[in-house]
N, C-alpha and C positions, 0 to 999 in steps of 0.2 A: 241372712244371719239374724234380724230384727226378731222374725218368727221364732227362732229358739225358746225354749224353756230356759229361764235364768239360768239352768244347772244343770249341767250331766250330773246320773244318778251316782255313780261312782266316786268324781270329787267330792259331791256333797257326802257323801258317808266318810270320805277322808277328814273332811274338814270336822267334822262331827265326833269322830276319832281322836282326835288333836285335840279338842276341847274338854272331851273327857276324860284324855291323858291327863290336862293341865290340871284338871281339879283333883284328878284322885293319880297322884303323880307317883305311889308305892303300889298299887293296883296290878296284878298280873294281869294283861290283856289279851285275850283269845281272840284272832282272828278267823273268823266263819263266814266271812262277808266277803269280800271279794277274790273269784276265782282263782288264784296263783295257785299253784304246785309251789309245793315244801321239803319235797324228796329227793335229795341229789340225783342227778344223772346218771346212768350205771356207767360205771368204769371203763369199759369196752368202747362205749362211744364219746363218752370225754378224752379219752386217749385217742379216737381218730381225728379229733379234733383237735389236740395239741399238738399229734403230728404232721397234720396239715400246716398250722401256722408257725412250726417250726421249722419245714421245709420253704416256707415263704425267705428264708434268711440264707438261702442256699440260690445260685445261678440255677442248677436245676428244678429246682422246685418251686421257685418263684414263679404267681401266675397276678395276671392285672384284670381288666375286664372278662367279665364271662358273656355268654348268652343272655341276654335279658330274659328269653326265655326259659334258663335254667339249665346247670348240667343234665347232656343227654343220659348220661348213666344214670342221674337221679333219676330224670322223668320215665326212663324204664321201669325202674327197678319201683315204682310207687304206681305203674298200671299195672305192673307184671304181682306184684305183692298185694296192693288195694284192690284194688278192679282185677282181680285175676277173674277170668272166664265171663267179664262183662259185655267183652269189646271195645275197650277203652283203648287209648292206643297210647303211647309215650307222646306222641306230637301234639298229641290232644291236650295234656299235663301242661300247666304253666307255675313255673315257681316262683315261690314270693316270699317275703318279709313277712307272713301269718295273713289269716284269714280275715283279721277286720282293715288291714289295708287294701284286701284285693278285694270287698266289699265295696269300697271306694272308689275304683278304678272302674268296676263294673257300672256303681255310678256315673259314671265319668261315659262312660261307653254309650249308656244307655237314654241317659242324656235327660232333661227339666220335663218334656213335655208329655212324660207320657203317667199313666197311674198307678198308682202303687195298693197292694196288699200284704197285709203282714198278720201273724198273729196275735194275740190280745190274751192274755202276756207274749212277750218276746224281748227279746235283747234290744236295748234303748239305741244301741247303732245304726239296727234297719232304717229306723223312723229320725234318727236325729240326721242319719247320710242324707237321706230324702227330703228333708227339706234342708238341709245345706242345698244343695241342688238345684232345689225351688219346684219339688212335687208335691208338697205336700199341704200350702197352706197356711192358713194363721191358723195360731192353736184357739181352741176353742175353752172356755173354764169351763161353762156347763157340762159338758163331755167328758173332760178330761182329756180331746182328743185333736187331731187334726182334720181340719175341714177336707182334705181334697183323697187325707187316706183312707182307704177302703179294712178297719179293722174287724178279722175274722175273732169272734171268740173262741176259743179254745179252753176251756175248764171242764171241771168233775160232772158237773151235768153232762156236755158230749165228749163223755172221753177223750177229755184234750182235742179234739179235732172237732172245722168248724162246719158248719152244714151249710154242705157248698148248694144245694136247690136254694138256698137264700142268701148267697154272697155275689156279691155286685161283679161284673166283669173288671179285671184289671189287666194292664199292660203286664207287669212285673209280680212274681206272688214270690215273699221272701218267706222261706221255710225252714225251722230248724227241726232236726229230731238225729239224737235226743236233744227232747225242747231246752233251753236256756230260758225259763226257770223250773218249769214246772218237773223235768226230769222224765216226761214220758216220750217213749220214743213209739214211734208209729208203726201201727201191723201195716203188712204184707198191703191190707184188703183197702187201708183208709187212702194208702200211698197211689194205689190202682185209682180211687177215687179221683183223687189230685190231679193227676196226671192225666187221665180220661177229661178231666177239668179244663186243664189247661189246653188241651190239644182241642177238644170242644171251640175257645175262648180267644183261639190264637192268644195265646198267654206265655210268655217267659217263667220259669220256674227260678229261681237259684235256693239252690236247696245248701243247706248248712251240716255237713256232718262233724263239725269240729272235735263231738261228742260220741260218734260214731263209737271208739273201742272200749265203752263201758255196758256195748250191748253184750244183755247174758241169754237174753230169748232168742227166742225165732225172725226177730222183728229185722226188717232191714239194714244192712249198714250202708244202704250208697242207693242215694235213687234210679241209679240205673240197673239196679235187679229189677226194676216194674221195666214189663214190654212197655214199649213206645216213649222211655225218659228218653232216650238220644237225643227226638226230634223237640222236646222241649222244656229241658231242663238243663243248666249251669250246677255243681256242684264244686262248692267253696270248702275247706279242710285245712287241718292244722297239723304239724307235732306238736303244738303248745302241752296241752293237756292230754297226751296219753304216753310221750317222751320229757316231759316236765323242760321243755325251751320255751317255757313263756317268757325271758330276758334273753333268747337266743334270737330267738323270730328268724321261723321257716316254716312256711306253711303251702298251697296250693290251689290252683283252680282249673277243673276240669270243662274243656269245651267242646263236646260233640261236635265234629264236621257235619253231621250231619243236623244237626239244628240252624235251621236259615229264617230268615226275615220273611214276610209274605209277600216281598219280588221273587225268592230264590237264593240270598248272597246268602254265603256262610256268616255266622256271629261270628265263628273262629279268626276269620281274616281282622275284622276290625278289632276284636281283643287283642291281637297281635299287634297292630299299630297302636292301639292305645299301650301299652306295656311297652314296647319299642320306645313309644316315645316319650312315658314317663317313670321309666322307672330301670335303672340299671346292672340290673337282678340281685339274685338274694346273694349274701356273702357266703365266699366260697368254702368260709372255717367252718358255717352255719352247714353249708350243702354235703359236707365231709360228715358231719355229726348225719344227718338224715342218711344219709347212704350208710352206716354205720347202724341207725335204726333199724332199718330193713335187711339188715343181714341176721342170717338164722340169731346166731348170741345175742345181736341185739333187741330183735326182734321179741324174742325168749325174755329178754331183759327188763323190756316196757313192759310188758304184759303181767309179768311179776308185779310193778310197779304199779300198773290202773287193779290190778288185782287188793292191791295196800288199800287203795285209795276206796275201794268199791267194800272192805271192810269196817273201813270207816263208817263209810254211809249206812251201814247196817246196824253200826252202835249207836247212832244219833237217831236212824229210825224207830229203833227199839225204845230208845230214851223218851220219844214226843208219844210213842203208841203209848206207853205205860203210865203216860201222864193221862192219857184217854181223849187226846187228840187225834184229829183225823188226818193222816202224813200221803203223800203222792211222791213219788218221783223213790231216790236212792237205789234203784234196783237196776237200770240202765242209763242212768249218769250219777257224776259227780253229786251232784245236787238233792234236796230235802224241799221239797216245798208243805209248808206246816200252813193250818189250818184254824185262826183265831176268829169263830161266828162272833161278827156282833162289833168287833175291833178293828180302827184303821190300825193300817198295817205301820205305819211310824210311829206309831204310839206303843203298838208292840216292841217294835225295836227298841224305840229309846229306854222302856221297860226294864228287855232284856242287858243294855248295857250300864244301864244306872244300876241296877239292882245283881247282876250276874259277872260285868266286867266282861262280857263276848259278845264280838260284833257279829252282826248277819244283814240281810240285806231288804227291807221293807218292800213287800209286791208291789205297792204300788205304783214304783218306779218302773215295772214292765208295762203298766198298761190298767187301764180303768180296772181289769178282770181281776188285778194281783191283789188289789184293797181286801184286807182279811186273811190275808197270806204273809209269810215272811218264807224268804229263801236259804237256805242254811249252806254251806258248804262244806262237804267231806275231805279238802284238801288242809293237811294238817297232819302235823307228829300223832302219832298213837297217844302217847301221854297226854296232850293238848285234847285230844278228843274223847279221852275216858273223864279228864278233868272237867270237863264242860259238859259233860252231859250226866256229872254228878252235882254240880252248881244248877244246872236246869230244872233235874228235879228236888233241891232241895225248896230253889222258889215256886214251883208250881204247887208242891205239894202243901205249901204252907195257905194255901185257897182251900 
């Protein structure tokens, strides 16, 4: 815990938030900075949801523990729906309270002693789990990084993806796509890469799709469309962000039987006891709303919804291009990642909230690679995001 950075990136923008409340205390504030959904629930699945826990008040309907590993009808209905034609199986499915707890767990599984890789930016979880854990080191100030992690760059020079002929072998390679922050999600060809990597490396994958249903290309949604993920890749997933339950929490994690250790033993059996024995599944008003997702209406429903959401993105990316900024990401995620040469990336922010009143999220807090970046987010009311991204350009344009 010593090793920590004083501060997760998130509170400190809370906290930062609060004091820019206090001083301009009549100020509308735009939030664009931390990930939440803003878009109620669609009706269809908040209703299966109230009447799940309105049946809890009936002898019939009343239910106490579940499966730590999650209702069977959910983990069908989310290989038979996600992973359709993968070979994914329902048994393989583990459900959970969202994807950055089962993150933890996998730490937990996978245990201190072995190496970690992660992307450069990426989500400050990968790297703050791992060394809770005690993989990763003391932070280094020179660097801006962790001695013991092995971090891939990922930016606009390699298209987001890192060039594995010069990436050190690691036990564990944490992957998101679509990436958290940068917004790009990974072709077909780079995923073959990875994968061909990891099975080269005896190397674990966990791969992140939390982001997965804002893909609009060709590009993967589940690392196991590339031959040969089974044998080693974990993929971890959300409803948060494409059924707007980021205050519901239910999420998933996927464990190929056939990915084993290099004696033979299944990973699946020991994720199985770690979840047995720490954690005593996801709530069953939660698991009623998910099964309610993946039914046709519902199903129909979200997808309307990441659809709102992916309009957004298109008005903020229009907004930074016409400033004559250079924008990534908004096309297959949530997310904007904007482009200040020359600028740390907190000083852009703080910028942007002293002078505009809209928060976002300074790159640097994903990783040495984010300096010069800020991360924008398209989750927000339509009026909220035509408003801000006429406040954006009235400051830019006055340069």
């Amino acid at each position: 815990m010593e090793n920590l950075r004083n501060q997760y990136l998130f509170p400190e923008i809370c906290m930062r938030e609060i004091q820019h409340a206090q001083k301009y205390p009549h100020a509308k504030l735009i939030r664009l900075g931390v990930g939440d959904t803003t878009q109620p629930i669609p009706r269809t699945i908040a209703s299966a949801m109230a009447e799940h826990a309105s049946a809890l008040s009936t002898i019939q309907g009343y239910r106490g523990y579940g499966d730590e590993q999650g209702n069977m009808a959910l983990r069908n209905s989310i290989a038979n729906t996600i992973y359709k034609d993968l070979g994914i199986k329902g048994t393989e499915i583990f459900v959970s309270d969202g994807a950055q707890c089962d993150i933890a767990r996998l730490q937990m599984l996978l245990g201190s002693n072995l190496s970690v890789a992660v992307q450069d930016p990426s989500f400050p979880g990968y790297i703050d789990s791992s060394v809770i854990i005690g993989q990763a080191g003391k932070f280094q100030e020179e660097t801006g990084q962790y001695g013991k992690i092995v971090h891939m760059k990922c930016g606009a020079e390699n298209n987001f993806f890192p060039d594995l002929g010069k990436t050190a072998r690691a036990n564990i390679i944490f992957f998101c796509s679509p990436n958290n922050p940068t917004g790009h999600a990974a072709s077909r060809q780079q995923l073959q890469q990875l994968v061909d990597f990891a099975m080269a490396n005896g190397s674990i994958i966990i791969y992140d799709s939390a982001y997965a249903a804002y893909v609009s290309d060709d590009s993967p949604r589940s690392i196991f469309e590339i031959p040969g993920a089974t044998q080693v890749a974990i993929e971890v997933s959300s409803f948060s962000k494409f059924a707007g339950f980021t205050g519901i929490r239910l999420g998933w994690t996927a464990v190929p039987e056939q990915l084993r250790y290099s004696n033979g033993f299944p990973v699946i059996k020991d994720f199985d006891r770690v979840v047995c024995t720490c954690f005593n599944g996801a709530s069953s008003i939660a698991q009623a709303g998910g099964l309610a997702c993946l039914s046709p209406e519902g199903y129909q429903a979200v997808t309307a919804m990441v659809d709102y959401y992916k309009d957004n993105a298109k008005i903020i990316v229009d907004t930074f291009r016409s400033l004559g900024l250079k924008v990534y990401g908004g096309k297959n995620a949530p997310y904007i990642w904007v482009h200040f040469p020359g600028k740390r990336s907190w000083d852009v922010f703080t910028e942007i909230l002293e002078k505009t009143h809209i928060v976002t999220v300074p790159g640097r807090g994903f990783g040495p690679s984010g300096e010069e970046y800020i991360r924008v987010s398209a989750f927000g009311h339509r009026e909220s995001i035509l408003e801000a991204s006429g406040r954006l350009k009235f400051l830019f344009n006055q340069y």
